[in-house]
MARKOL-215352 format. One line per field, with one value per atom (N, C-alpha, C, CB): residue number from 1; atom name; x negated, z, y negated. Coordinates in steps of 0.2 Angstrom, whole numbers, plus 5000, padded with zeros to 4 digits. Glycine has a CB too. Example, Ala and Ser with C-alpha at 12.3 -4.5 7.8 and 13.67 -1.06 7.14 Angstrom:
<atoms>
num	[1:1:1:1:2:2:2:2]
atome	[N:CA:C:CB:N:CA:C:CB]
px	[4934:4938:4934:4943:4936:4932:4936:4930]
pz	[5039:5039:5039:5045:5035:5036:5039:5029]
py	[5028:5022:5016:5022:5011:5005:5000:5003]
</atoms>
This chain:
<atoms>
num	[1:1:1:1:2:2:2:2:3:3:3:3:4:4:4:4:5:5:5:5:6:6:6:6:7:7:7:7:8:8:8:8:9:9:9:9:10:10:10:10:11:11:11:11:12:12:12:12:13:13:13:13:14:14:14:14:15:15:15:15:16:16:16:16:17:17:17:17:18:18:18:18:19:19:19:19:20:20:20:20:21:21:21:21:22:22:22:22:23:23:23:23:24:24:24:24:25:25:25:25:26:26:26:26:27:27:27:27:28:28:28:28:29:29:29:29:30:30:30:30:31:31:31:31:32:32:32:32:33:33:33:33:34:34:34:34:35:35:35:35:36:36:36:36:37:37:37:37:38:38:38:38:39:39:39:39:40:40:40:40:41:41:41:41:42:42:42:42:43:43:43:43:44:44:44:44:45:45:45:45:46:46:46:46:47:47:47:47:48:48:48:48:49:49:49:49:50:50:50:50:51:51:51:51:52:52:52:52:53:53:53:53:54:54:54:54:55:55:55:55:56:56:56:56:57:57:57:57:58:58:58:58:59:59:59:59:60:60:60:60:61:61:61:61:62:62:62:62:63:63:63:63:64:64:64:64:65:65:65:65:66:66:66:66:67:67:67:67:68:68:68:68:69:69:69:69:70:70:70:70:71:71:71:71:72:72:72:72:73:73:73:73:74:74:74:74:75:75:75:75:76:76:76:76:77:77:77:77:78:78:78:78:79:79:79:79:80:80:80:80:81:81:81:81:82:82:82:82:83:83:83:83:84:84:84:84:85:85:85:85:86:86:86:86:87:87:87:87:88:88:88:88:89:89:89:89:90:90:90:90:91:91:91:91:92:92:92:92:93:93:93:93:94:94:94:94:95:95:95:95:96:96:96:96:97:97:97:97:98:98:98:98:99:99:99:99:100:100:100:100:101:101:101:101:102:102:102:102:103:103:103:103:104:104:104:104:105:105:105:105:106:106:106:106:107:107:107:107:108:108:108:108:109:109:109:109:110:110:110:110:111:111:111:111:112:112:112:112:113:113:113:113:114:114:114:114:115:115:115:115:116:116:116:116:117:117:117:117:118:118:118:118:119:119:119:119:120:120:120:120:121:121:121:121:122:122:122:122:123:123:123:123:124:124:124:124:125:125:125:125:126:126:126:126:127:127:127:127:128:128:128:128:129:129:129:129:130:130:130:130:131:131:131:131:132:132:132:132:133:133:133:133:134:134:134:134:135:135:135:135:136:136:136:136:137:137:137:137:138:138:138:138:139:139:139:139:140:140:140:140:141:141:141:141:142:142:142:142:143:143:143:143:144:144:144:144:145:145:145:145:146:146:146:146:147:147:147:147:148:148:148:148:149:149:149:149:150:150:150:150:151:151:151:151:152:152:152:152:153:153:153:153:154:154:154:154:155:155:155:155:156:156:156:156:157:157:157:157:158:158:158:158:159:159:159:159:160:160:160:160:161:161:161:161:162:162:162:162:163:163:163:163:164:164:164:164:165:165:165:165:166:166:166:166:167:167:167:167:168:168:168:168:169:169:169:169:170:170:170:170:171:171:171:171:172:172:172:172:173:173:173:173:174:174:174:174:175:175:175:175:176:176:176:176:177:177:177:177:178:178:178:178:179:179:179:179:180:180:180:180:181:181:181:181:182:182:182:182:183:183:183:183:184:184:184:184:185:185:185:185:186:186:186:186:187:187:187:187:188:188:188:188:189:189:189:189:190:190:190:190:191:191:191:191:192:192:192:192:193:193:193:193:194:194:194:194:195:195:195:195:196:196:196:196:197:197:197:197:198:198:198:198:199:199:199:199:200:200:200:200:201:201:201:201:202:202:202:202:203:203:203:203:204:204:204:204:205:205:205:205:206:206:206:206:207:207:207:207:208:208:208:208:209:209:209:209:210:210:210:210:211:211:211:211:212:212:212:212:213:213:213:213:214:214:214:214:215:215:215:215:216:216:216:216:217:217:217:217:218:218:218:218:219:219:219:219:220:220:220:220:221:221:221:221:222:222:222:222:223:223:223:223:224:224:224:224:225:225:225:225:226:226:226:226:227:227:227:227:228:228:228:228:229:229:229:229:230:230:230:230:231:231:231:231:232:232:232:232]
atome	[N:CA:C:CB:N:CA:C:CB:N:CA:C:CB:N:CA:C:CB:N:CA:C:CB:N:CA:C:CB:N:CA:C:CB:N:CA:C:CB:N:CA:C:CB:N:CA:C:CB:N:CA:C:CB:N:CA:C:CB:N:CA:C:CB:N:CA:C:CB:N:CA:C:CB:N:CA:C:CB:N:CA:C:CB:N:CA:C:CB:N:CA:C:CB:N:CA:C:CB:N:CA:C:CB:N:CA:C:CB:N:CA:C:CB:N:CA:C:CB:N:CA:C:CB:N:CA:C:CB:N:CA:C:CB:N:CA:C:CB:N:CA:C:CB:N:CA:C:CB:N:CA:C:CB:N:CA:C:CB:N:CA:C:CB:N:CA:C:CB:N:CA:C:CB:N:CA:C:CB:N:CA:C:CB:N:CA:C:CB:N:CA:C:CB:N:CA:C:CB:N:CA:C:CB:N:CA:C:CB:N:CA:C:CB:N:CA:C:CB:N:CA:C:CB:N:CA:C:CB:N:CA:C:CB:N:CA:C:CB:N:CA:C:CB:N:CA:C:CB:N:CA:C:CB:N:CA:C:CB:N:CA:C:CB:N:CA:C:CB:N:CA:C:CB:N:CA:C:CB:N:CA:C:CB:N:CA:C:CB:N:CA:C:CB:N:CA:C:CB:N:CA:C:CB:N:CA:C:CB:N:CA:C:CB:N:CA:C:CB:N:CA:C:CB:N:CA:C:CB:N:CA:C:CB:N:CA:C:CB:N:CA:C:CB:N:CA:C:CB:N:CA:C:CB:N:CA:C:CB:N:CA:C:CB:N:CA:C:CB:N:CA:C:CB:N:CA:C:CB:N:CA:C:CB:N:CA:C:CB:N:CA:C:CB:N:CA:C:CB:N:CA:C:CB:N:CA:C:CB:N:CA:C:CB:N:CA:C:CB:N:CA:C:CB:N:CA:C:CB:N:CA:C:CB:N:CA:C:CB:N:CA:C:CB:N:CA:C:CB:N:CA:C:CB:N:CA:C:CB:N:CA:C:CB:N:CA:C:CB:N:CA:C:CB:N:CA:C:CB:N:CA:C:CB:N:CA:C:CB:N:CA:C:CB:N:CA:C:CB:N:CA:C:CB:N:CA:C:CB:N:CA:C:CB:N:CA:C:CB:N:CA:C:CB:N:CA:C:CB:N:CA:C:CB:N:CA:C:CB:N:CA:C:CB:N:CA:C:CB:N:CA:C:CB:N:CA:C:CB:N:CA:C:CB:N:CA:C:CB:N:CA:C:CB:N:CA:C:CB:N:CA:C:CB:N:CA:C:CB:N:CA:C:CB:N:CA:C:CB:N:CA:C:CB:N:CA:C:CB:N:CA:C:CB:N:CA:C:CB:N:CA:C:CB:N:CA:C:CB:N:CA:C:CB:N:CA:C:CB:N:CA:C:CB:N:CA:C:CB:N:CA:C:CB:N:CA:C:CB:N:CA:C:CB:N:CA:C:CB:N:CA:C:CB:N:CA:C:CB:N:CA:C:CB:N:CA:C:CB:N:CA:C:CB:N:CA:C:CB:N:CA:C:CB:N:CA:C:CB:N:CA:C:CB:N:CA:C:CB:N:CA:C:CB:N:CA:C:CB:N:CA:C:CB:N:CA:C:CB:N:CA:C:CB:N:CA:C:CB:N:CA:C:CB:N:CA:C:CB:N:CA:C:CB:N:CA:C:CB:N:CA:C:CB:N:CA:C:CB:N:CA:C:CB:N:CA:C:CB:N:CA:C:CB:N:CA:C:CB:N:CA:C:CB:N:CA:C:CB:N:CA:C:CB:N:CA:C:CB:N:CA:C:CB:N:CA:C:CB:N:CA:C:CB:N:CA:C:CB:N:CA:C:CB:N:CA:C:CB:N:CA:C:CB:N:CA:C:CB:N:CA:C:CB:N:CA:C:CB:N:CA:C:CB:N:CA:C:CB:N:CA:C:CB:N:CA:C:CB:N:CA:C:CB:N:CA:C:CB:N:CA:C:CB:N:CA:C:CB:N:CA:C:CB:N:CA:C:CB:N:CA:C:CB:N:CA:C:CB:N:CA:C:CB:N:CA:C:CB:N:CA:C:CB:N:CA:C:CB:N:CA:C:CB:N:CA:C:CB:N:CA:C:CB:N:CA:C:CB:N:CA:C:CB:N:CA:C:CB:N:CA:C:CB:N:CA:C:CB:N:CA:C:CB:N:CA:C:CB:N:CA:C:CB:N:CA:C:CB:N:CA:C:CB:N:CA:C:CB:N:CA:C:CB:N:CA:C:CB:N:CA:C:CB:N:CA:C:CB:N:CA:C:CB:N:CA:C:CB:N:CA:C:CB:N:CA:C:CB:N:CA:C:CB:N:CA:C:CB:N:CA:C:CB:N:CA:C:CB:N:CA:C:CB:N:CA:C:CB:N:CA:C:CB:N:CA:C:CB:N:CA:C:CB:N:CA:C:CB:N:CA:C:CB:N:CA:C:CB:N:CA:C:CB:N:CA:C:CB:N:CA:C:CB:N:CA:C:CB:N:CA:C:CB:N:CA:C:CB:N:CA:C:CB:N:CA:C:CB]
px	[4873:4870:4868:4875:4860:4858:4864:4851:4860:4864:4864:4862:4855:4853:4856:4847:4858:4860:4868:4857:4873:4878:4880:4880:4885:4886:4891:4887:4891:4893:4901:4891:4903:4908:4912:4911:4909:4909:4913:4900:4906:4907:4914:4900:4915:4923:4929:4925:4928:4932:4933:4927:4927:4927:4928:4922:4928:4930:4937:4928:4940:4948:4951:4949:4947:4950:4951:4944:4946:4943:4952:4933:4951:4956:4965:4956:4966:4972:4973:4972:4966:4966:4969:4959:4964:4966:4975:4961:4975:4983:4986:4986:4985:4991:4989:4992:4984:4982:4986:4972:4984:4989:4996:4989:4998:5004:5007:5005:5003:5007:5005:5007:5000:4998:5004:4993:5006:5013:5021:5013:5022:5027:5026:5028:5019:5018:5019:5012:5019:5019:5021:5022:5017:5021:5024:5013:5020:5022:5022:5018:5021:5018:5011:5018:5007:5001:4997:4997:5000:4996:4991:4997:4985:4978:4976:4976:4981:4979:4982:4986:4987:4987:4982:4988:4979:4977:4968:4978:4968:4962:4961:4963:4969:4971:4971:4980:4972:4971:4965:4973:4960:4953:4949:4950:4954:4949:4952:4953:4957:4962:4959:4971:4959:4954:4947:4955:4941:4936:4937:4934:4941:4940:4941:4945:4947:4948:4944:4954:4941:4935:4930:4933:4929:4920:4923:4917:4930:4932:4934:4937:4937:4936:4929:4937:4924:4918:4914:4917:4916:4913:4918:4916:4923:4928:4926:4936:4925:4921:4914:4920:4910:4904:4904:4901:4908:4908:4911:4911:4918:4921:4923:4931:4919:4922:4929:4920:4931:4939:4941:4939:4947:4948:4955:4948:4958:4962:4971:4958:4976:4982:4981:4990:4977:4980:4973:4986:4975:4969:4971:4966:4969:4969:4966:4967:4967:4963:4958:4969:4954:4946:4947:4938:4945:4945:4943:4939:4936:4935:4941:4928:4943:4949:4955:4952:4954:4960:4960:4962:4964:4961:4963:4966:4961:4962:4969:4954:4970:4979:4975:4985:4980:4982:4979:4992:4976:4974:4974:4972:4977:4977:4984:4975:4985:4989:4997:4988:5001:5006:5012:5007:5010:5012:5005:5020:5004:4998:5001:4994:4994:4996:4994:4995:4989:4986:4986:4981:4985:4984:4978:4997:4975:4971:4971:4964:4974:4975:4967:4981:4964:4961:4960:4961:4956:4961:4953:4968:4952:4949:4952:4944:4948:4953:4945:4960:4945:4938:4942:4934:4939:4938:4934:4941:4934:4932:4928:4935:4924:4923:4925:4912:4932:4933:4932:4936:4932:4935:4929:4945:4921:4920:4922:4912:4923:4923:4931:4921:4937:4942:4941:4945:4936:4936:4932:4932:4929:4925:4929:4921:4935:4937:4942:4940:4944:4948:4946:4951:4941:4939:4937:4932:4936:4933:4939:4928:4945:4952:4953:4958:4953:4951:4946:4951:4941:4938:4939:4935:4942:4943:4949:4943:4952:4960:4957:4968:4951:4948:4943:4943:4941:4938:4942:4934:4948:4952:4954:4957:4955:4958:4950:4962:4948:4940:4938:4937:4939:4938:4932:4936:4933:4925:4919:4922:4918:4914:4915:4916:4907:4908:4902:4914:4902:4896:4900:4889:4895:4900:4896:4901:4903:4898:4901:4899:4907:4910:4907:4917:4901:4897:4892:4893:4894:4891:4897:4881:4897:4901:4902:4895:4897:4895:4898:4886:4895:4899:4909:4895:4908:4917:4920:4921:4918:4920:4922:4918:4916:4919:4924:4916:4924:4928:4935:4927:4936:4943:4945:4944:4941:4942:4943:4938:4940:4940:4948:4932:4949:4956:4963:4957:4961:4967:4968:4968:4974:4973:4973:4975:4969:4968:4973:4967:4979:4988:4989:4995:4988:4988:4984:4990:4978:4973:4975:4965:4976:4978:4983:4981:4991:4995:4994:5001:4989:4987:4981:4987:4976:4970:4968:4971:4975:4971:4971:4977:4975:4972:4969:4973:4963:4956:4951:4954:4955:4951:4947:4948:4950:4949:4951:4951:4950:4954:4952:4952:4959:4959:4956:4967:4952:4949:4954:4939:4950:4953:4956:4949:4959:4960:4965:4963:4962:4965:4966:4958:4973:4974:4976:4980:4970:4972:4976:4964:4981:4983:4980:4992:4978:4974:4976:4962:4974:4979:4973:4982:4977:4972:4974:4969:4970:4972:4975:4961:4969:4969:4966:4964:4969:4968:4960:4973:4954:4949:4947:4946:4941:4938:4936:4933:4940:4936:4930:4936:4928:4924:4918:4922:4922:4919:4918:4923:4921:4920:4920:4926:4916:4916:4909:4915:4905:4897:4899:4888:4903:4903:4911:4899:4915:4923:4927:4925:4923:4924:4922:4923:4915:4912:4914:4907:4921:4924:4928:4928:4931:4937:4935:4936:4941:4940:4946:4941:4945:4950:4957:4947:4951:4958:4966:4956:4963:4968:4971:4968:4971:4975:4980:4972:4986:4993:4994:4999:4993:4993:4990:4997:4989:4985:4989:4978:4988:4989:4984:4992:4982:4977:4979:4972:4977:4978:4973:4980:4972:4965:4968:4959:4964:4966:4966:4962:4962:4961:4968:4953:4974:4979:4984:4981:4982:4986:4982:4990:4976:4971:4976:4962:4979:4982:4988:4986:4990:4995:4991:5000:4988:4986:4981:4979:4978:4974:4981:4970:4989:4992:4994:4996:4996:4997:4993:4995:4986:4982:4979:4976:4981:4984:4988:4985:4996:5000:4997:5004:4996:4993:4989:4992:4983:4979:4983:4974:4989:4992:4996:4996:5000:5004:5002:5011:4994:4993:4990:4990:4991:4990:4991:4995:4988:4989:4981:4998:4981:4974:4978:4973:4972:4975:4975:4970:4971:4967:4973:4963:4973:4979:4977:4983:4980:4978:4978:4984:4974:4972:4979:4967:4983:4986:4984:4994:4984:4983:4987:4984:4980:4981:4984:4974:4990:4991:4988:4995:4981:4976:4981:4968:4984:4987:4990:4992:4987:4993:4996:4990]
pz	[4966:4972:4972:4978:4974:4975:4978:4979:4978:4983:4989:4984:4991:4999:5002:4999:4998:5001:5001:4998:5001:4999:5006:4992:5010:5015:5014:5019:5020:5022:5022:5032:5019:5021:5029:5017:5032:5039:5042:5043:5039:5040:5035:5038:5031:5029:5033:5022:5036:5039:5047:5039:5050:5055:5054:5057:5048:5046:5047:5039:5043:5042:5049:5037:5053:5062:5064:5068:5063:5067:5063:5064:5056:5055:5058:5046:5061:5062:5070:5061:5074:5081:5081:5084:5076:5075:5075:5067:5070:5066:5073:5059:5078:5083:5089:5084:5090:5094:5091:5094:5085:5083:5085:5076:5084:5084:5093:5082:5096:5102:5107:5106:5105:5103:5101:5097:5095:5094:5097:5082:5099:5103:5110:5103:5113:5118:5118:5119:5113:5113:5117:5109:5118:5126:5121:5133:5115:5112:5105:5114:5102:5095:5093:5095:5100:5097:5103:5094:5104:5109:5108:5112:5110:5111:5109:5118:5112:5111:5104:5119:5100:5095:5089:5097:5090:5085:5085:5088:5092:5095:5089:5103:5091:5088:5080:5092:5078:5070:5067:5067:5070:5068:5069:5073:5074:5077:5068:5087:5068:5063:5056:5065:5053:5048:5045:5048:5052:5053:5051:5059:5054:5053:5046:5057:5043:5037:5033:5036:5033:5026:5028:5024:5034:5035:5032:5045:5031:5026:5020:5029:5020:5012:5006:5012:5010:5008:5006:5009:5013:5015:5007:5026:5008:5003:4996:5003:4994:4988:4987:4988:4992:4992:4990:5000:4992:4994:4988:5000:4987:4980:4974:4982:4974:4970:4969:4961:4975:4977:4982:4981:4981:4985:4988:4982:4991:4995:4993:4999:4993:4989:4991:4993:4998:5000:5003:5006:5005:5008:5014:5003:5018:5024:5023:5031:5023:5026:5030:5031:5028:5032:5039:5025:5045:5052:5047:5060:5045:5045:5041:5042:5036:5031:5036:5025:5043:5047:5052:5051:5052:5060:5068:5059:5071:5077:5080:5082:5089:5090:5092:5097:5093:5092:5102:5089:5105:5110:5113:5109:5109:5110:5115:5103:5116:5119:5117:5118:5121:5119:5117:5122:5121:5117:5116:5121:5111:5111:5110:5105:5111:5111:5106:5116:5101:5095:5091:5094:5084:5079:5073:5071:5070:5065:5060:5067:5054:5046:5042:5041:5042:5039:5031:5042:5025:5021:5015:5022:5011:5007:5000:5009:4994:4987:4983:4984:4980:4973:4967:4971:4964:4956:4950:4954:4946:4943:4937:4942:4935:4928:4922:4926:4921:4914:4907:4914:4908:4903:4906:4903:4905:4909:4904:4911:4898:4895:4897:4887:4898:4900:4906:4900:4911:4918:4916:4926:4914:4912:4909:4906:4905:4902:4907:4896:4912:4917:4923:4918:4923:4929:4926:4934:4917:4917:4915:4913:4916:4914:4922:4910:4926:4932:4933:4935:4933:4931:4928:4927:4923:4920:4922:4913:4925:4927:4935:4930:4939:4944:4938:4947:4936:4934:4930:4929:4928:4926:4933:4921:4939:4944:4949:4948:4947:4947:4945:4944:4939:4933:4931:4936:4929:4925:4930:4920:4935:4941:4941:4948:4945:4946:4943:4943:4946:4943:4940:4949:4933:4931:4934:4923:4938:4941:4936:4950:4933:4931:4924:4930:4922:4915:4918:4911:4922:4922:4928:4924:4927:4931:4940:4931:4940:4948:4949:4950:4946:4948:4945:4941:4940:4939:4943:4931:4946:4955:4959:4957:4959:4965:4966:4966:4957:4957:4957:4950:4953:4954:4962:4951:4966:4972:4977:4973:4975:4980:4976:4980:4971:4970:4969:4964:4972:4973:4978:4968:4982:4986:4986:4989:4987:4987:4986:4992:4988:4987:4979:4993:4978:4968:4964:4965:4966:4962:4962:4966:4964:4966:4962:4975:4960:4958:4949:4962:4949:4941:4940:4940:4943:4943:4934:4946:4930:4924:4920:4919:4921:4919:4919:4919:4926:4925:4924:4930:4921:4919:4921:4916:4927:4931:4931:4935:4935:4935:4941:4930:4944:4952:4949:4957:4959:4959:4967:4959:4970:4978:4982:4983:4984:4992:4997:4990:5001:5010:5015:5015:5018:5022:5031:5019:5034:5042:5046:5047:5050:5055:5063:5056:5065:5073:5079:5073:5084:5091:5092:5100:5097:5102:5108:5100:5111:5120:5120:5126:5116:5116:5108:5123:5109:5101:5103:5099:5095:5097:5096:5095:5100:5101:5095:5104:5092:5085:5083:5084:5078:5074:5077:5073:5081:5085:5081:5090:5077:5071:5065:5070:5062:5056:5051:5057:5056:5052:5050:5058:5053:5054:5053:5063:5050:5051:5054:5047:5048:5050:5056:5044:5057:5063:5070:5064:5069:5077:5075:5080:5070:5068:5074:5056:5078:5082:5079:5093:5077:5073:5076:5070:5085:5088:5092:5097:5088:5088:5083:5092:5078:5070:5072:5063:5071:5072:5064:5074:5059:5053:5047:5052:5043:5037:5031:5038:5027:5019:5016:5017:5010:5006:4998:5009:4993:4987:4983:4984:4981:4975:4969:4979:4966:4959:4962:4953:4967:4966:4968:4969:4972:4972:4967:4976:4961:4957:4949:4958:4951:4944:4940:4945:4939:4935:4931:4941:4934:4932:4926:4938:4930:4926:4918:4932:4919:4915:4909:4920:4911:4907:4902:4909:4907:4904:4898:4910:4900:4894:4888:4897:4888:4882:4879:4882:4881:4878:4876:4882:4877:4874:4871:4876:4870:4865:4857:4868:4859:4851:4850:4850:4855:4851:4850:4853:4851:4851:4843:4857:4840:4834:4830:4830:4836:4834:4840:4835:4841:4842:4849:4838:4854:4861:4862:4867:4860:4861:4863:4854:4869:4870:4872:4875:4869:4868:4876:4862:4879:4886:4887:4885:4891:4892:4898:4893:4899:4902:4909:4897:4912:4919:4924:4920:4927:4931:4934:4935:4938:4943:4948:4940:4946:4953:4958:4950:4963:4968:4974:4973]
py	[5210:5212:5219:5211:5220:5227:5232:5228:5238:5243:5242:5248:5242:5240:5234:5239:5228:5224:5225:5218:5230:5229:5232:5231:5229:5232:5238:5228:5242:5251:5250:5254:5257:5255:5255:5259:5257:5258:5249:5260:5245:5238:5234:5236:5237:5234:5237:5236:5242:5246:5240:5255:5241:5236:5229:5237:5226:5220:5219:5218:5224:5225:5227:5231:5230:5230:5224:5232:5219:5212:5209:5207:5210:5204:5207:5202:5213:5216:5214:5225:5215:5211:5203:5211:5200:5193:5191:5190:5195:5193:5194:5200:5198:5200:5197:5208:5195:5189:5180:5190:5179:5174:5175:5174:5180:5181:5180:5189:5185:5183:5176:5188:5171:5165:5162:5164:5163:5157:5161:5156:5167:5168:5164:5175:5162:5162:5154:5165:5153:5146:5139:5146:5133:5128:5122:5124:5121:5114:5114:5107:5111:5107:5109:5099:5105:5106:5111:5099:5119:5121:5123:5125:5122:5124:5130:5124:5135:5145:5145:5153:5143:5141:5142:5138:5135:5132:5138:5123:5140:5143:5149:5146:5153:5161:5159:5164:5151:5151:5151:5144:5149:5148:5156:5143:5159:5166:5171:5171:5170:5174:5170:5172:5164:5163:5165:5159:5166:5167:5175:5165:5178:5186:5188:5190:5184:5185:5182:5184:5178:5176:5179:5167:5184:5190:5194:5194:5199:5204:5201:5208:5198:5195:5196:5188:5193:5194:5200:5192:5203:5210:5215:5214:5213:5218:5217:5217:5210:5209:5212:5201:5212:5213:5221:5210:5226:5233:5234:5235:5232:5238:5231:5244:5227:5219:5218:5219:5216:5218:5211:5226:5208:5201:5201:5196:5199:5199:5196:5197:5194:5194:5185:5200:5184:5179:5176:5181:5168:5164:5159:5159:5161:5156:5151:5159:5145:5138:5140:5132:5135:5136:5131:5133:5134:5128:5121:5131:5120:5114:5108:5115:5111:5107:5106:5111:5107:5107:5101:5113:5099:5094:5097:5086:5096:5099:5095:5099:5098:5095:5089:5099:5085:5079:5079:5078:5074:5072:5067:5073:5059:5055:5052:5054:5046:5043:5045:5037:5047:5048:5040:5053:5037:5032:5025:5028:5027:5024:5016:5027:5009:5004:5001:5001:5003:5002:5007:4998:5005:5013:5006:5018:5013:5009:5015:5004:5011:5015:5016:5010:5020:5021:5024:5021:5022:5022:5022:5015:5027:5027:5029:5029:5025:5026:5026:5017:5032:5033:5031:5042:5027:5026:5025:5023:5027:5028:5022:5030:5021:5013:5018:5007:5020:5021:5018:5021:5012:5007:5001:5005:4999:4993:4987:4993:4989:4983:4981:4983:4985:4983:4979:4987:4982:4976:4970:4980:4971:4966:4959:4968:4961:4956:4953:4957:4958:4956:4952:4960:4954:4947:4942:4948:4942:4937:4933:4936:4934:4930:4928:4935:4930:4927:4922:4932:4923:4918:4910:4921:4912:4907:4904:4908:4907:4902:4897:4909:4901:4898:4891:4905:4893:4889:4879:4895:4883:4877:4874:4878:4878:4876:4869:4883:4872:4869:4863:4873:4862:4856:4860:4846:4867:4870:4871:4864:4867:4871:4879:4868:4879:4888:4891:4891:4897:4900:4907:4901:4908:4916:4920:4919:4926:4933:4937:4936:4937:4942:4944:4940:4944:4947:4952:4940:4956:4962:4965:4962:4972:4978:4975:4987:4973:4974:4968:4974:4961:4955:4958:4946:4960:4959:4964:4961:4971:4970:4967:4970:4963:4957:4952:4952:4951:4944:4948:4938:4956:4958:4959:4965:4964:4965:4959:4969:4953:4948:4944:4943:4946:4942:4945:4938:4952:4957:4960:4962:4962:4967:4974:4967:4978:4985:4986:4989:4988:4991:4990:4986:4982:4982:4983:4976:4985:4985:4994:4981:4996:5004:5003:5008:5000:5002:4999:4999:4995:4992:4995:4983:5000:5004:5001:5014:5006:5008:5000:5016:4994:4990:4986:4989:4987:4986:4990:4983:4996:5001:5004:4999:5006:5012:5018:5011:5025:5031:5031:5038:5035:5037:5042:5038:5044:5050:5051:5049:5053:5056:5052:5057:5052:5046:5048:5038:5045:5049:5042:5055:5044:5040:5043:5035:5040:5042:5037:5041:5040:5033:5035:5031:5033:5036:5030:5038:5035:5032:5027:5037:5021:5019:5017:5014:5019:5017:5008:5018:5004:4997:4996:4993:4990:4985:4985:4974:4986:4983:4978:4986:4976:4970:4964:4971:4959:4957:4958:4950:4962:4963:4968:4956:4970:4977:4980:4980:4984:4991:4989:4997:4982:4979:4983:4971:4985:4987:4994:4986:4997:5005:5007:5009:5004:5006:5012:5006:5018:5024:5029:5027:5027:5031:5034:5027:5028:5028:5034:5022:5036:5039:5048:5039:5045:5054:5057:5054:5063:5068:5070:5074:5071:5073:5065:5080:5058:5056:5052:5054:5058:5056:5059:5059:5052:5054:5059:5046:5057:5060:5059:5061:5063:5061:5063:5065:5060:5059:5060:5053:5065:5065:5067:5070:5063:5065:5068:5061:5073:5075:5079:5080:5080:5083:5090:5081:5093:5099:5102:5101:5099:5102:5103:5099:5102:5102:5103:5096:5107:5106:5111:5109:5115:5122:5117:5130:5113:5111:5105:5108:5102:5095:5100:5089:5105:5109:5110:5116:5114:5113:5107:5116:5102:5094:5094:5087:5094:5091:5096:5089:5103:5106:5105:5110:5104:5101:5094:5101:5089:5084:5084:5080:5088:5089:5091:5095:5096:5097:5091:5104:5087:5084:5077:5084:5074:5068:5069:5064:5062:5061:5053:5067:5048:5041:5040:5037:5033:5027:5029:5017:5028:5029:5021:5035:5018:5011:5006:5008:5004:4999:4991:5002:4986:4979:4977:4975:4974:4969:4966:4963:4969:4959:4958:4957:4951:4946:4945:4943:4945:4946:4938:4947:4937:4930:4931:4926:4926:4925:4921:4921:4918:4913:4918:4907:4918:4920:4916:4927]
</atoms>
């Protein structure tokens, strides 16, 4: 960064005010406190994380210099909870990324599905499972989510991220009301809670794991198919 663009020290100075006010405005926010999820709260968190990532940067910006610590950004937060207190429906919302590691591993696996359909058949049938896209279908349409998640790496998959919401509802919805758009309804302030998994919680660690395995492996990683029951 030029000179001219590098801000005064005057302006770190004032940065570092903003975030001493914040901090004691949080503070007497959560002495003040009415519940779980008060409002002045959650308000004084966001005023208090805002202040601190405008000096943080400013402090970088000024003497290349960062801070001991990091507050959560408002948006990675959900807001309080606003929904029914005894609500009469919940709906789980629920997304899983993976990966096609291995297609020729899924490949073979739908097509063994396939074929146990097809003897149940007398040989009828059309094959979809000879490309990525059909052997998709035929796994996903003959498993459910929950095992296809617990046996991922047998159809030759790698998890990636996945997050699960549960949120209130006033009332059950209407059949097939939220079938085109599932997620869209999803309001944040009535998620009773959330579960999320990602790598990036634990990248330092997993980055050690695979040093360690880099020196002590020293054989075929290649492991033989078994054979999938199709019958459920």
């Amino acid at each position: 960064m030029s000179d001219a663009a590098q801000p005064t020290a005057a302006e770190v100075r004032a940065a570092a005010e903003a975030v001493k006010t914040a901090l004691d405005r949080h503070l007497a926010a959560v002495e003040r406190r009415s519940g779980e999820d008060d409002q002045a709260v959650y308000e004084a968190f966001n005023e208090l994380a805002a202040a601190a990532e405008v000096y943080d940067e400013l402090l970088y910006d000024r003497y290349d210099e960062v801070t001991p610590f990091e507050i959560p950004g408002a948006d990675d937060s959900l807001p309080p909870y606003a929904g029914p207190e005894e609500p009469n429906a919940i709906s789980v919302l629920i997304r899983r990324d993976y990966a096609v590691a291995e297609p020729q591993r899924l490949l073979a696996q739908a097509q063994r599905v396939e074929a146990v359909e097809h003897e149940d058949d007398g040989g009828a049938g059309e094959d979809t499972a000879g490309t990525v896209h059909g052997a998709l279908g035929v796994l996903f349409g003959e498993f459910e989510p929950d095992e296809i998640a617990s046996r991922h790496k047998e159809f030759g998959l790698e998890e990636g991220d996945s997050t699960l919401w549960v949120t209130a509802a006033d009332e059950p919805a209407e059949p097939g009301e939220w079938l085109e758009a599932p997620f869209e309804q999803a309001d944040p302030e009535r998620v009773v809670c959330r579960f999320d998994v990602s790598a990036v919680f634990d990248e330092d660690a997993t980055d050690d794991i695979e040093e360690e395995d880099d020196l002590e492996f020293d054989g075929d990683e290649d492991e033989d198919l078994e054979p999938i029951d199709a019958e459920r």
